[in-house]
C-alpha positions in Angstrom: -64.8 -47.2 -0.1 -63.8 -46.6 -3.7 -61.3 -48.6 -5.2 -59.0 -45.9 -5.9 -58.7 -45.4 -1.9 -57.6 -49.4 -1.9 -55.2 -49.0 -4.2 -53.7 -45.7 -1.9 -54.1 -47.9 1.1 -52.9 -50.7 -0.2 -49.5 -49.0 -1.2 -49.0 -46.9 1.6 -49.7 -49.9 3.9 -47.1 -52.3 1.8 -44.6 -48.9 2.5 -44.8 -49.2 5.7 -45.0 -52.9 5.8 -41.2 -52.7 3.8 -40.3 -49.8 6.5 -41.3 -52.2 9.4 -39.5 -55.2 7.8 -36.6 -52.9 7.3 -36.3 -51.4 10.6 -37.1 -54.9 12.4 -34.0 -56.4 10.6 -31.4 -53.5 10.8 -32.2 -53.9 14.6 -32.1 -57.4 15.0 -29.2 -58.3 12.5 -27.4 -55.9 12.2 -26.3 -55.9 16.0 -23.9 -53.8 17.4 -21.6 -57.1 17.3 -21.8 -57.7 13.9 -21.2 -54.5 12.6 -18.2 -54.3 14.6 -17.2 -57.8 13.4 -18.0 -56.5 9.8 -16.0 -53.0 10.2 -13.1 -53.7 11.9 -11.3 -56.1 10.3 -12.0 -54.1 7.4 -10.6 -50.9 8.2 -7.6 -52.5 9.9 -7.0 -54.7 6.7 -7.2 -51.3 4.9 -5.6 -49.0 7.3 -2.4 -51.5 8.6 -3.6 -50.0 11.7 -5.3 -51.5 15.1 -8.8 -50.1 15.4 -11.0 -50.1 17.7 -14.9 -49.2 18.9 -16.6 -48.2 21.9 -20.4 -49.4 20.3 -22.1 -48.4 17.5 -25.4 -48.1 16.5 -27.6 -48.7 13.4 -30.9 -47.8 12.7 -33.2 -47.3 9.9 -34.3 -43.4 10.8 -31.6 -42.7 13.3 -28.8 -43.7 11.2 -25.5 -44.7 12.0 -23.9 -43.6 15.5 -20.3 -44.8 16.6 -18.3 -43.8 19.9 -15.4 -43.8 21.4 -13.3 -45.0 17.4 -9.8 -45.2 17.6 -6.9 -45.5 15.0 -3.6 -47.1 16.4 0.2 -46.0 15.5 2.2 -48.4 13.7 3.1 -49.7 17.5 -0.2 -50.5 18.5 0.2 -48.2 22.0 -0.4 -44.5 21.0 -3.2 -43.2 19.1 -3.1 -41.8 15.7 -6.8 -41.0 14.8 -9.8 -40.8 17.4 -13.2 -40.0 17.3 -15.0 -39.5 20.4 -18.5 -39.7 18.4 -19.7 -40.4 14.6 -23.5 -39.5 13.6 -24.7 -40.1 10.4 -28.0 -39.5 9.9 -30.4 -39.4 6.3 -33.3 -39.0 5.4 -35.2 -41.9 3.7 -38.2 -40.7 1.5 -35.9 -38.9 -0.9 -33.9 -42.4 -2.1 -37.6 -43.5 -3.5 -36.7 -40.4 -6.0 -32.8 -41.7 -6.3 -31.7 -38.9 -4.3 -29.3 -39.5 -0.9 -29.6 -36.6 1.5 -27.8 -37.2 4.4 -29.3 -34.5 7.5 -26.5 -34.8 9.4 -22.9 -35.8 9.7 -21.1 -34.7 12.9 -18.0 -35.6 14.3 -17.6 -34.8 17.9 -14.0 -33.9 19.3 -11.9 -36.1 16.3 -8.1 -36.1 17.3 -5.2 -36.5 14.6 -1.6 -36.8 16.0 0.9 -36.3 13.1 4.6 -36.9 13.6 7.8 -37.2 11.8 10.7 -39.2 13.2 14.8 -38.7 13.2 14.8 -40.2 9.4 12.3 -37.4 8.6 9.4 -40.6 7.4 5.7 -39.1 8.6 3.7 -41.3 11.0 1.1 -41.8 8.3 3.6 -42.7 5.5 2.8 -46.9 6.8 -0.7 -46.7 6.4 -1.2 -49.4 4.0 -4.2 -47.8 1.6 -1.3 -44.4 0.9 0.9 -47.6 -0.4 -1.1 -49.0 -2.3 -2.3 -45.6 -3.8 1.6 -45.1 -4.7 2.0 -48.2 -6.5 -1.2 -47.5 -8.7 0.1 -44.7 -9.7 3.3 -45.5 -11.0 1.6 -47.9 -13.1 0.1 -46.5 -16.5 -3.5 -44.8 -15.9 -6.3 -45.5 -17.4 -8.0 -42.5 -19.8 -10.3 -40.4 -17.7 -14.2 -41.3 -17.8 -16.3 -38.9 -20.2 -19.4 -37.1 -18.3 -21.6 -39.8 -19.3 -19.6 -42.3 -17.1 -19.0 -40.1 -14.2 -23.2 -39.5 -14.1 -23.2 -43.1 -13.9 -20.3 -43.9 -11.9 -22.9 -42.1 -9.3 -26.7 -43.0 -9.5 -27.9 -41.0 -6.8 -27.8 -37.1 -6.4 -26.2 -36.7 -3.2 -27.1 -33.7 -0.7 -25.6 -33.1 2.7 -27.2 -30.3 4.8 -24.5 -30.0 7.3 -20.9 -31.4 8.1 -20.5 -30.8 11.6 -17.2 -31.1 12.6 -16.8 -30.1 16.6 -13.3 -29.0 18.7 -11.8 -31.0 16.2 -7.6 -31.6 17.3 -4.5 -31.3 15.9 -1.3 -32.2 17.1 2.2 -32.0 15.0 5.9 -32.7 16.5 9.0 -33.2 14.7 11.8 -34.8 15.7 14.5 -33.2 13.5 13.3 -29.6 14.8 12.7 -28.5 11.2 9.1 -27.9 11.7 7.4 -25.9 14.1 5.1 -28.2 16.3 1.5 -27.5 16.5 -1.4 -27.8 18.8 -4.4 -26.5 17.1 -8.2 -27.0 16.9 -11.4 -26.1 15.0 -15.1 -26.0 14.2 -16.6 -27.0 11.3 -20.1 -26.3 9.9 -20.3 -27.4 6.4 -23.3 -28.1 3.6 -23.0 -30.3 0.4 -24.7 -30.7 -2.8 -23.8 -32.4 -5.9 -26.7 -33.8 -8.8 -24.3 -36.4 -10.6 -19.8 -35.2 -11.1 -18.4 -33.5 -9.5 -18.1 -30.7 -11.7 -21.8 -30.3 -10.1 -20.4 -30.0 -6.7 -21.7 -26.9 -4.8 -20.7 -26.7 -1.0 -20.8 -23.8 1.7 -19.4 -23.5 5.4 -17.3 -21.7 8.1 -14.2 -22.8 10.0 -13.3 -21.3 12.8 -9.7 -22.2 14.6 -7.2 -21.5 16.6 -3.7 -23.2 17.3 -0.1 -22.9 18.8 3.3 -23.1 17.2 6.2 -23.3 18.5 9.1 -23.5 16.2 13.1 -23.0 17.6 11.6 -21.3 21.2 9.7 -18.7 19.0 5.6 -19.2 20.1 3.0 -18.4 17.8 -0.7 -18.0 18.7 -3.2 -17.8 15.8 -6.9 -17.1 16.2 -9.5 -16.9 13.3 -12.5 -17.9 10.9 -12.9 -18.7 7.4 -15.6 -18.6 5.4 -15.7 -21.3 1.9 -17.4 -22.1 -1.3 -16.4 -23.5 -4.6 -15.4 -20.3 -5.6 -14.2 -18.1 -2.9 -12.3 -18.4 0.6 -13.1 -15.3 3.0 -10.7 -15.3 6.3 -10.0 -13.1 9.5 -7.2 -14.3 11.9 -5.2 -12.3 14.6 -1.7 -13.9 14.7 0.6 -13.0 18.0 3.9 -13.7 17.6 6.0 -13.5 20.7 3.6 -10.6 21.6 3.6 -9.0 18.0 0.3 -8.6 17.3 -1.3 -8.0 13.5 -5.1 -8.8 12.1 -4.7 -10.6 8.8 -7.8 -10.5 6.4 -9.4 -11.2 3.1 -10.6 -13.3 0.3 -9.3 -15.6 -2.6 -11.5 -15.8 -5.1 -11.5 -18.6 -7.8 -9.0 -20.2 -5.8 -8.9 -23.5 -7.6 -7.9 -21.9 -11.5 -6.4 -18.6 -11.1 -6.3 -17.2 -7.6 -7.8 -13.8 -7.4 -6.4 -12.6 -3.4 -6.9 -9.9 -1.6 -4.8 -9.5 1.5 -4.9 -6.7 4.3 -2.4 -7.1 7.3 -2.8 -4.2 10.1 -1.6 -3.7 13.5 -1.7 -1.1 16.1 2.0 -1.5 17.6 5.1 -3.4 16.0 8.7 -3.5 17.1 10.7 -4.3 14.1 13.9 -5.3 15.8 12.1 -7.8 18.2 10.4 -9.2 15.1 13.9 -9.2 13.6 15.9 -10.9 16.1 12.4 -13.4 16.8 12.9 -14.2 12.2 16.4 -14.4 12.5 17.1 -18.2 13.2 13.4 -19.4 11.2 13.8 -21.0 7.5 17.3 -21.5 7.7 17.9 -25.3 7.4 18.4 -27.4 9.9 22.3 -28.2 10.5 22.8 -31.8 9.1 20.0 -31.5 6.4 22.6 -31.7 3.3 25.3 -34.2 4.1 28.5 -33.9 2.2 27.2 -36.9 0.2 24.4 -35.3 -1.3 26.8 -32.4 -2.1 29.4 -34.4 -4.1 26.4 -36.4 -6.1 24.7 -32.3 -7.1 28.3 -31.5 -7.8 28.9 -34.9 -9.9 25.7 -34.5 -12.0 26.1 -30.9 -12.8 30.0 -31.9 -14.3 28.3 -35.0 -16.0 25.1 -33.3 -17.3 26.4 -30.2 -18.6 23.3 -29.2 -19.2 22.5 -25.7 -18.4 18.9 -24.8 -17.6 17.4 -21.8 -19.3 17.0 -19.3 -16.7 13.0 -18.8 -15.6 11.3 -15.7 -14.5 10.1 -14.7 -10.8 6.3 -15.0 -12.9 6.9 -17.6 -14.0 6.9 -19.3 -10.1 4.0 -18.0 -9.7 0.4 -19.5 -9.6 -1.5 -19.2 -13.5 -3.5 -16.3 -13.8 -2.1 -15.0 -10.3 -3.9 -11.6 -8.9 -3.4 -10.0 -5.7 -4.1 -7.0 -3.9 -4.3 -5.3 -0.5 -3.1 -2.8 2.2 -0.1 -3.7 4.7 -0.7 -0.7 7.5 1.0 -0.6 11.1 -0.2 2.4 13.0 3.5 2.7 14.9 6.6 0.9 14.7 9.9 1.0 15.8 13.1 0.1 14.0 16.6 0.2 15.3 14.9 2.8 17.8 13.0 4.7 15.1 9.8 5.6 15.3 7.5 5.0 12.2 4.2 6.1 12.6 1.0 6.3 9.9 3.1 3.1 7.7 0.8 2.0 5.0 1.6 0.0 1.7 -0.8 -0.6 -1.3 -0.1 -3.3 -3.5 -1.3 -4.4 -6.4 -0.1 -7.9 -8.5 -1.4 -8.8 -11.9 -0.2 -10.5 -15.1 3.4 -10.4 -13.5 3.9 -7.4 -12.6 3.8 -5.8 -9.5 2.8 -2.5 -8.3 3.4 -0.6 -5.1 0.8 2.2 -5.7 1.7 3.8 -1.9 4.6 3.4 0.5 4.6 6.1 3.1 5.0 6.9 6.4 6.0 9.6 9.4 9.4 9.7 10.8 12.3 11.9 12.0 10.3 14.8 12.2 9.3 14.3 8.4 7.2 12.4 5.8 8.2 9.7 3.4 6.5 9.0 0.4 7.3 6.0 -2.3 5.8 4.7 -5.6 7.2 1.6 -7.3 6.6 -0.9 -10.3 8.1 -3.8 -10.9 8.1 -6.5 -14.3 8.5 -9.8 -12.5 8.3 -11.3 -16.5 11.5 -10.7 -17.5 15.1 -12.7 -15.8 16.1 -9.5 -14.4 13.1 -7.2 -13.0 12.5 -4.2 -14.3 11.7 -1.3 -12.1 10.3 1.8 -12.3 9.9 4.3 -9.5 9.5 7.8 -7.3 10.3 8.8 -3.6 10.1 12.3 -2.0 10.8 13.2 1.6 9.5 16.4 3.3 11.2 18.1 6.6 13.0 14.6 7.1 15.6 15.0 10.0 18.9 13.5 8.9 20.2 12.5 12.1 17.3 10.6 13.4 17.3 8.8 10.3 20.6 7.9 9.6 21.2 6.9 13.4 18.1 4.3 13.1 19.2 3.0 10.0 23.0 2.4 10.7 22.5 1.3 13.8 25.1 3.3 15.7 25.9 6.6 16.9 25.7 8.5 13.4 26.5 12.6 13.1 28.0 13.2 10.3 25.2 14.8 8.1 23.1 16.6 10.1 19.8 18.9 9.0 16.7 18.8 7.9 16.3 17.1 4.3 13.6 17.9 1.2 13.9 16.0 -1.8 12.1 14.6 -4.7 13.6 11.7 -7.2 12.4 9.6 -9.9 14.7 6.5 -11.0 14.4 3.4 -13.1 16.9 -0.1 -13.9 16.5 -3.9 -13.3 18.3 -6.8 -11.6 18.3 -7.3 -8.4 22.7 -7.7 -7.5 24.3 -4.9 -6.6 26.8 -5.0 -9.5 23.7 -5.2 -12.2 21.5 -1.8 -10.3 24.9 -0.1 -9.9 24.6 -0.7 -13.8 21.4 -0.2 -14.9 20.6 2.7 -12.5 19.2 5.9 -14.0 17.9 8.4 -11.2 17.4 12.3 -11.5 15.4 14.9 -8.6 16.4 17.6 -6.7 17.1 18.1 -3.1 18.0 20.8 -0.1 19.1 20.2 3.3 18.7 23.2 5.6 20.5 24.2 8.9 23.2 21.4 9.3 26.7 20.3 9.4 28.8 18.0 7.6 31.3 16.4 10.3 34.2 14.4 9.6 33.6 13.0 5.7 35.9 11.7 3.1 34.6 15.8 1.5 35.3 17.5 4.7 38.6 15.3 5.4 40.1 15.6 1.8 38.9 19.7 2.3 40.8 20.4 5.9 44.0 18.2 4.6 44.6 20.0 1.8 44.1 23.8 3.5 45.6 22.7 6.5 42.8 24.2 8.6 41.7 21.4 11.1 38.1 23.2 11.9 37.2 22.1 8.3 36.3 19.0 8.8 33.5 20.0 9.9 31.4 22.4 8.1 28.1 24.3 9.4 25.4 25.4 6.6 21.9 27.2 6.5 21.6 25.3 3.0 22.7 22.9 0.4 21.1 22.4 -2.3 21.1 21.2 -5.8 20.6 18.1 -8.3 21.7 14.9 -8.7 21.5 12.6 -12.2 22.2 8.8 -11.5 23.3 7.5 -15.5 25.5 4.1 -16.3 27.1 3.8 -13.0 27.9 7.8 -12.6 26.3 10.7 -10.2 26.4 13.9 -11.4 26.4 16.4 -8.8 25.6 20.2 -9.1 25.1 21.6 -6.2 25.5 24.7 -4.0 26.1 25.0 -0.3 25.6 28.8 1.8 27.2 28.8 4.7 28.2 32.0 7.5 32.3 30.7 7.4 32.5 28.5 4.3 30.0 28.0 0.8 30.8 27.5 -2.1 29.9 24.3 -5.1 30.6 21.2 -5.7 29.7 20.5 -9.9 31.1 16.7 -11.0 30.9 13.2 -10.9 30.8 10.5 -7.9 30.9 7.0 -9.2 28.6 4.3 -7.5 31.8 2.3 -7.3 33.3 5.2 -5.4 35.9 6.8 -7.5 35.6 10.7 -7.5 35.9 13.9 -10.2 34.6 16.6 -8.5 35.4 20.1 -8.8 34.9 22.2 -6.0 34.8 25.7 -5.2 35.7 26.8 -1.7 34.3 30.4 -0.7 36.3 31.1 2.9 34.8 33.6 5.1 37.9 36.5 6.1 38.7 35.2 9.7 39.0 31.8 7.7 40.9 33.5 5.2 43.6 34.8 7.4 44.5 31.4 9.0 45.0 29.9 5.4 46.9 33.0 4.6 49.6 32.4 6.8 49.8 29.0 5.9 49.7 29.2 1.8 50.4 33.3 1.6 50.0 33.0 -2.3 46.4 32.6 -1.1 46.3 36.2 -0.4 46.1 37.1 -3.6 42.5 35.5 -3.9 40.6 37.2 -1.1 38.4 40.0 -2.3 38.4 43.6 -0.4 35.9 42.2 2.1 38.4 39.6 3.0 37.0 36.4 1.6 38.6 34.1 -0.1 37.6 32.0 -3.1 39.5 28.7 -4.0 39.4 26.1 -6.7 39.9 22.2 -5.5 40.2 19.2 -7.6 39.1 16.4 -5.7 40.1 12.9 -7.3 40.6 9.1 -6.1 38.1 8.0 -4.5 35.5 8.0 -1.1 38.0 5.7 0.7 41.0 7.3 -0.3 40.5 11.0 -1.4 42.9 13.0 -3.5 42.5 16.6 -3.3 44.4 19.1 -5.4 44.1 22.6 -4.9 44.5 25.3 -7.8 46.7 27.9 -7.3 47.3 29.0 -10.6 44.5 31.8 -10.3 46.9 32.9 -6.9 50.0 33.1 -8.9 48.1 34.6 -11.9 47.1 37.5 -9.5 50.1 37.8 -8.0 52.4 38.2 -10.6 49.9 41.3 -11.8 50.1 42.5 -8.5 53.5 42.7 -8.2 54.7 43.7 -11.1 51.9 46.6 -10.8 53.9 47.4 -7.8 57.6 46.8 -9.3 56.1 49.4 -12.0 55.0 52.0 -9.3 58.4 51.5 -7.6 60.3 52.0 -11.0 58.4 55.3 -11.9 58.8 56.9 -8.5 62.8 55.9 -8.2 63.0 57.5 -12.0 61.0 60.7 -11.0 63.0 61.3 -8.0 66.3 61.0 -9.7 64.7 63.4 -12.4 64.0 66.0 -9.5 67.5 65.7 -7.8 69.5 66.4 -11.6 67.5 69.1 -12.3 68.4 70.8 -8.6 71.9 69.7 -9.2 71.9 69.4 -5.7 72.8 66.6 -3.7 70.9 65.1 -0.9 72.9 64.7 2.8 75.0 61.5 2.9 75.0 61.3 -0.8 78.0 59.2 -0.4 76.0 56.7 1.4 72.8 57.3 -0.5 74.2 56.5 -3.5 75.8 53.3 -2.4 72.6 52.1 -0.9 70.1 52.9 -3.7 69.9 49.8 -6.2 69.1 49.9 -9.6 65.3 50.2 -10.5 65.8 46.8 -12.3 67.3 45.1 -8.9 64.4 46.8 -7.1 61.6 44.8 -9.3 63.9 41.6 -9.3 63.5 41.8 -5.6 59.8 42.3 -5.4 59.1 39.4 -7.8 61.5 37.3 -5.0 58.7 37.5 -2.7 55.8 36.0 -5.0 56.2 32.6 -3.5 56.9 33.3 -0.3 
């Protein structure tokens, strides 16, 4: 034997000499007595907490093994933490090369129960390490270690080649309602790696979960996985919420600096108004929350301070170097007992601004379609935009939306616009607002409107108020508070145009021009006869109307000047005929020299050609 095969012998037999030695001592001293004498008392000294163990295990190849580990409440009677089995295992050649790698750590069916009381103070707010963790950090800290002394604040590369975390438990209950309480669980498969910092950390794994919420009678059942690494979080979950169902999915990249998300949310079925009434009560605060206390100190310190805060930007909220995208598409819905079908939404966030590259969707018979960006940097968004609607049925529309028996517009609706502004109040889009596009509405009726109202009142013809059409149609330009409306409407009893302005506050100045068919045309005749004198030889009748005030309270004004106009023309065309045939007849009778029977009374009856036109005009108002 050679003395280099001593020397190998020699070391590998004082190895296992050491491994022996080892393994005969962790199993002799380090009893499952003692370690629980020396873990305990630690981690209750630590915790403020009674713990307790089951047994525990230590051995030099099998690791550490620990059953049955429970964490106390503050009471000592119901359980906060408990573990129903700890294994970590390692392997021991790699520490001869300074390198831990742990094989295995698996926790078997942990349970956490998290609870906040009447006073709204969190179960885990007493344990005694988070307290002293608070104090240390209101003292003054210490400068952060340089790389050097992080690499050798940890001598050993450290790998872990799975976290097993199994049916792990969560249970959350709050006693001021305020929160939704939560049974959940999940599975955890997890693998570690770091050399020396942590900026050298590298880790992979999956989660998969589900849980329960219920939050003011409104259940919630969430099902999904996620997949993790430093730089990216992949997730697919199917939420149901009181039987609303949608798939959530995607990924957030570089989660940790500047988020990078993309988000889809689909579903097959939706009912809007269920989902409605099931949001209505959740977020708003609990009642109680701000006592009139805390109101009077807000109050005091805003009168004190004076100090006015400079107003921030929606981007500005947001995470640094925020990016989002994704698809929101819901294959029917119903809202206020419309049905959407084919809704889909592409979004797109970046650098503050976002952009709604899509909006569309089927209903009433038609198709809506809908671009839109919006500046999120600036204190009032800026907006930018486009909408069009093809073959839309007004009706169905404006019935779903109102949310009541609606029949005042009816037809079916075409129109393209394009419109701009910021702000977000009322008051600051009625403002701002500048819109322009064209539209036509085919085979409809207008039924009792302030237009239609304001229309019969002032031609006393009650069948106005409501008007039937094969077409209206025209353009409408939306500029500092003010619509401009040219338009046309073709009808078999009444068209005629409507060119003027409709304020976004309401107020109205907006010529119209009425065009009434002849059976029309007689019944305003013998109500305003002047208006005889504007019907053409077909019998229609043509009328000028001034509508002022406002959509509340109309003020129509119709123009009769063009009637009198015409009427004095025609009458004192006919005063002139009368004149020249009284003059020509006289002329006839003196050149006969013969006088007509009853001249006596002829002569008393005939009236001076003068008193004959005086007569005529009488009747012009009439």
């Amino acid at each position: 034997m050679g003395r280099l095969t001593k020397i190998v012998l020699w070391v590998f037999g004082g190895i296992i000499a050491v491994v022996v030695a080892f393994s005969v001592f962790i199993t002799f001293f380090l009893t499952e007595d003692r370690l629980k004498t020396l873990l305990i008392p630690r981690a209750e000294e630590h915790l403020g907490r009674s713990v307790s163990i089951e047994s525990i295990k230590a051995g030099l190849f099998s690791g550490i093994t620990i059953k049955n580990a429970v964490v106390k409440e503050k009471d000592s009677k119901k359980n906060f933490i408990s573990v129903k089995k700890f294994v970590l295992s390692y392997k021991l050649m790699p520490l001869l090369e300074k390198k831990l790698v742990v094989s295995e750590i698996s926790l078997v069916e942990p349970e956490i129960f998290v609870e906040r009381d009447k006073n709204g103070h969190f179960n885990f707010d007493t344990l005694k390490f988070l307290e002293h963790t608070e104090a240390a950090s209101q003292k003054k800290s210490p400068p952060a270690p340089d790389r050097a002394e992080q690499a050798a604040a940890i001598p050993l590369a450290l790998t872990m080649d799975s976290i097993r975390i199994t049916r792990a438990g969560l249970e959350f209950t709050d006693q001021l309602n305020e929160l939704p309480r939560v049974n959940g669980s999940a599975d955890l498969n997890l693998k570690l790696d770091m050399a020396s910092d942590m900026d050298s950390l590298r880790f992979s794994g999956s989660l998969d979960f589900l849980a329960d919420a219920v939050y003011q009678g409104v259940k919630t059942h969430v099902t999904g996985k996620s997949v993790v690494d430093q730089t990216e979080i992949s997730f697919d979950m199917d939420v149901d919420l009181e039987n609303e169902k949608a798939r959530i999915n995607g990924r957030v990249k570089n989660y940790i600096k500047a988020p990078d998300i993309n988000l889809d949310i689909t579903s097959q079925k939706l009912d809007l108004d269920h989902l409605k009434s099931i949001l209505a009560g959740i977020g708003a605060p609990a009642a109680g929350t701000t006592t009139e206390k805390n109101k009077d100190k807000e109050q005091d310190q805003g009168i004190q301070g004076q100090r006015i805060e400079p107003a921030k930007t929606i981007a500005d909220a947001l995470p640094s170097g925020l990016k989002a995208a994704g698809r929101i598409s819901v294959d029917e819905s119903m809202y206020k007992g419309l049905l959407i079908k084919d809704f889909l939404v592409l979004y797109k966030l970046e650098k503050g601004e976002l952009n709604i590259d899509e909006l569309s969707g089927r209903t009433a018979g038609g198709e809506v379609d809908s671009r839109l960006s919006l500046d999120l940097n600036t204190v009032m968004p800026v907006y930018t935009g486009s909408f069009s609607v093809q073959g839309l049925e007004v009706v169905s529309l404006a019935a779903g939306i109102i949310q009541k028996e609606f029949n005042h517009v009816s037809g079916v609706l075409d129109s393209e616009f394009k419109y701009s502004g910021k702000g977000v109040a009322l008051p600051e889009i009625q403002k701002s607002l500048n819109l322009n596009g064209d539209f036509n509405l085919l085979n409809g009726q207008i039924k009792d409107t302030f237009f239609t109202r304001a229309l019969a009142a002032v031609l006393k013809i009650e069948d106005l108020k409501t008007l039937s059409f094969e077409k209206i149609g025209g353009s409408v330009l939306v500029k500092e508070g003010v619509a401009r409306l040219n338009s046309e409407m073709a009808g078999t009893r009444v068209s005629g145009s409507a060119n003027g302005d409709i304020g976004l506050d309401g107020r109205l100045d907006l010529p119209l021009v009425v065009r009434l068919s002849p059976e029309l045309s007689s019944r305003l005749i013998e109500r305003i006869p002047l208006a005889r004198y504007l019907s053409d030889d077909q019998g229609f009748t043509e009328l000028n109307i001034k509508l002022r005030g406002s959509v509340d309270n109309p003020r129509p004004a119709l123009d009769l000047s063009a009637a009198r106009d015409k009427g004095v023309e025609a009458l004192t065309h006919k005063a002139a005929l009368e004149i020249q045939k009284a003059l020509t007849r006289g002329s006839e009778e003196a050149k006969s020299g013969e006088a007509p029977e009853d001249s006596e009374n002829q002569i008393t009856e005939t009236k001076d050609p003068k008193d004959q036109v005086k007569d005529l005009l009488k009747g012009l108002f009439k």
